[in-house]
N, C-alpha and C positions, 0 to 999 in steps of 0.2 A: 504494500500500500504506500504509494507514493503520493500523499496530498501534501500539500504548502500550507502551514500552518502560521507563516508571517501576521498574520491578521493576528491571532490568536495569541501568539508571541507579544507582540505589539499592547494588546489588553493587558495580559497578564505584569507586563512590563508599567504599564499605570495602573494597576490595582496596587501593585507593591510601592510606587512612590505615594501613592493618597496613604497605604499602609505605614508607611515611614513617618510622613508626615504625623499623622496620625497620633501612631509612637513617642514621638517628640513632645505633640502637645501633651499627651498622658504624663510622659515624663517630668515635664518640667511641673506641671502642676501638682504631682507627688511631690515634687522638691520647693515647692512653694515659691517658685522661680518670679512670679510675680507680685508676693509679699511675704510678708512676715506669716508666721504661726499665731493661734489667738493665743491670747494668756486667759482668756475664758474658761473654764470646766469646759460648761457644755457647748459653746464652741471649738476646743478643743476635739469633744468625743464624737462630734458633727463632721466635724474635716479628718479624722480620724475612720469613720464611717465611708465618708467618700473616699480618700484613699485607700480604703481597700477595694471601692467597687473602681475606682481607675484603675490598681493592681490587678485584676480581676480582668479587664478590657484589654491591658499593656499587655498580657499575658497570652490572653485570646488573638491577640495581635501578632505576635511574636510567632505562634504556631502559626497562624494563615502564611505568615511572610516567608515561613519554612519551607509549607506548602507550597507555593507558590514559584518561589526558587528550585526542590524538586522539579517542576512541571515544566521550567524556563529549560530547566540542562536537560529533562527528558525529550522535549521537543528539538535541543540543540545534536542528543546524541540517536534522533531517528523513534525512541522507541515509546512517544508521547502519548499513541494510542493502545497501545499494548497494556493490558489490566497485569499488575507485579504479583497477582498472586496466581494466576493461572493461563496466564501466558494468550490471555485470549485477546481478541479485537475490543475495544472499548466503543461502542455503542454513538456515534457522534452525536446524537443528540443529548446523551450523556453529558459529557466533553462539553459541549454548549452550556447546559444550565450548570454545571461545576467545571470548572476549564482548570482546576487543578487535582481533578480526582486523580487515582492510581489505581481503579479496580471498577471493573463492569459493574453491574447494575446486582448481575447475580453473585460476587465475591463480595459485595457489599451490606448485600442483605444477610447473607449468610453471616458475616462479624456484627452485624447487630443482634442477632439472636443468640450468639455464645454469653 
């Protein structure tokens, strides 16, 4: 199967910089990069709350960005539509609505049920 996945490439390649970006905002607002911490209790355990739900996002982030880097070199080294656990064709319409899956439709139902 010889398709051209440029287009696809090209996506994936601005998911991962809105992802960075992303990242960045997460980050700095965990570090309170645009102020001070409260000396408040409870606005203390209020920004303390949020920081964990930003931790919580940065995190979620970080594995998409993993994701998606996979997808980028799998595309790069040919074998983008090939499912990693059973060697089979990956389904394109698949590929379309997850453009950084790694496993057909049926390797994937199947790990959700383990």
């Amino acid at each position: 199967m010889s398709t051209n996945y440029d287009d696809v490439r090209q996506n994936l390649i601005s998911m991962l910089e809105e992802l960075d970006e992303r990242l960045t905002t997460i980050t700095n607002d965990i570090r309170h990069a645009d102020g001070d911490v409260e000396k408040d209790f409870e606005e203390m355990a209020t920004q303390n709350e949020n920081n964990e739900v930003q931790d919580f996002l940065g995190n979620s982030a970080r594995v998409e960005i993993a994701a998606i880097r996979n997808a980028i070199a799998r595309i790069d080294s040919g074998e983008y539509h090939i499912c990693q656990t059973c060697d089979e064709v990956i389904n394109p319409e698949r590929l379309k609505a997850v453009p950084y899956s790694v496993q057909c439709i049926k390797c994937a139902s199947l790990n959700e049920k383990i």
